[in-house]
N, C-alpha and C positions, 0 to 999 in steps of 0.2 A: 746749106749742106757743106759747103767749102768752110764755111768758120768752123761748123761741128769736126771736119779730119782735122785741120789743122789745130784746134785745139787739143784733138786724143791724139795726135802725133807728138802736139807739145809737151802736155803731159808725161807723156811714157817718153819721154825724153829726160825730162826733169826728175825721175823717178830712178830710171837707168842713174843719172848723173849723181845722186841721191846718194844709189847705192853704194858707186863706186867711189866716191869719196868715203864712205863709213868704213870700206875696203880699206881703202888705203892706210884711212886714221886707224884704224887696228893692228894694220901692217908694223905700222912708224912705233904705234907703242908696245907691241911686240918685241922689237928692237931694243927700244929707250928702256921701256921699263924692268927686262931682265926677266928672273925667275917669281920676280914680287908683282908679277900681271898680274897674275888670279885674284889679289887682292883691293885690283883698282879699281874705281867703280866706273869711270870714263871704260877704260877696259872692257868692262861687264856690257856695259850699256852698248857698245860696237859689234859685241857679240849677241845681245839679243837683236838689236836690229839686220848684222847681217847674216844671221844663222838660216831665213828662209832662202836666201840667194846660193846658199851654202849646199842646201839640201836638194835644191832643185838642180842644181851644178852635178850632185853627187848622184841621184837619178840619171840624169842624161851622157851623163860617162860611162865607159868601162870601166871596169872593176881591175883594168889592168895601170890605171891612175893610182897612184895610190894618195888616201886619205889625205899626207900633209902637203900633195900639192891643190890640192882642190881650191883655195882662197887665190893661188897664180892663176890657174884655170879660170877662176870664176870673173875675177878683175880683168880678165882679156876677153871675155868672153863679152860681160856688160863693154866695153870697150869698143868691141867692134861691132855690138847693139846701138850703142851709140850713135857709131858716124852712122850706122844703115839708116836708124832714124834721121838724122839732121841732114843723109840724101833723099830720104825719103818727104822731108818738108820741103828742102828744097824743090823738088819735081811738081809739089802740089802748089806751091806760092808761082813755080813758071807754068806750070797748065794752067792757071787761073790769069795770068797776067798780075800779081800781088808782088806788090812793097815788105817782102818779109827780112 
């Protein structure tokens, strides 16, 4: 039972971690790449993967947020999903008495 949480902890850890890296890489070539993004296909590919983190970001917001921050939003958001998971494995590997 203890290997099966800490495996779906691990996961959804590495999934969080996942997203926010695809975040960020969209951020940087937002930046880098100028007005000629739309054409990129690294670009494209950033935004089809992180367009559900995007969407579910824009659900759980106000509508008093607006649109072009929602990618800040979201990357702080997986962010502090993050550390809650890697305390949350923490506290399972110390109830367990585990080497994690």
């Amino acid at each position: 039972m203890v290997n099966t949480e800490l495996l779906l902890v691990s996961v959804l850890r590495s999934l969080v971690e996942v997203a926010g890296f695809f975040l960020l890489g969209q951020g940087l070539l937002y930046v880098l790449a100028g007005a000629s993004r739309e054409k990129n296909g690294v670009y494209q590919l950033f935004r089809i993967v992180t367009s559900p983190v995007l969407r579910l970001v824009r659900l759980l917001t106000p509508r008093l947020v607006i649109d072009r921050h929602i990618p800040f939003v979201a990357f702080f958001l997986l962010f502090w999903l993050w550390i809650a998971l890697a305390y949350l494995r923490r506290m399972i590997c110390a109830a367990n008495a585990l080497a994690c």
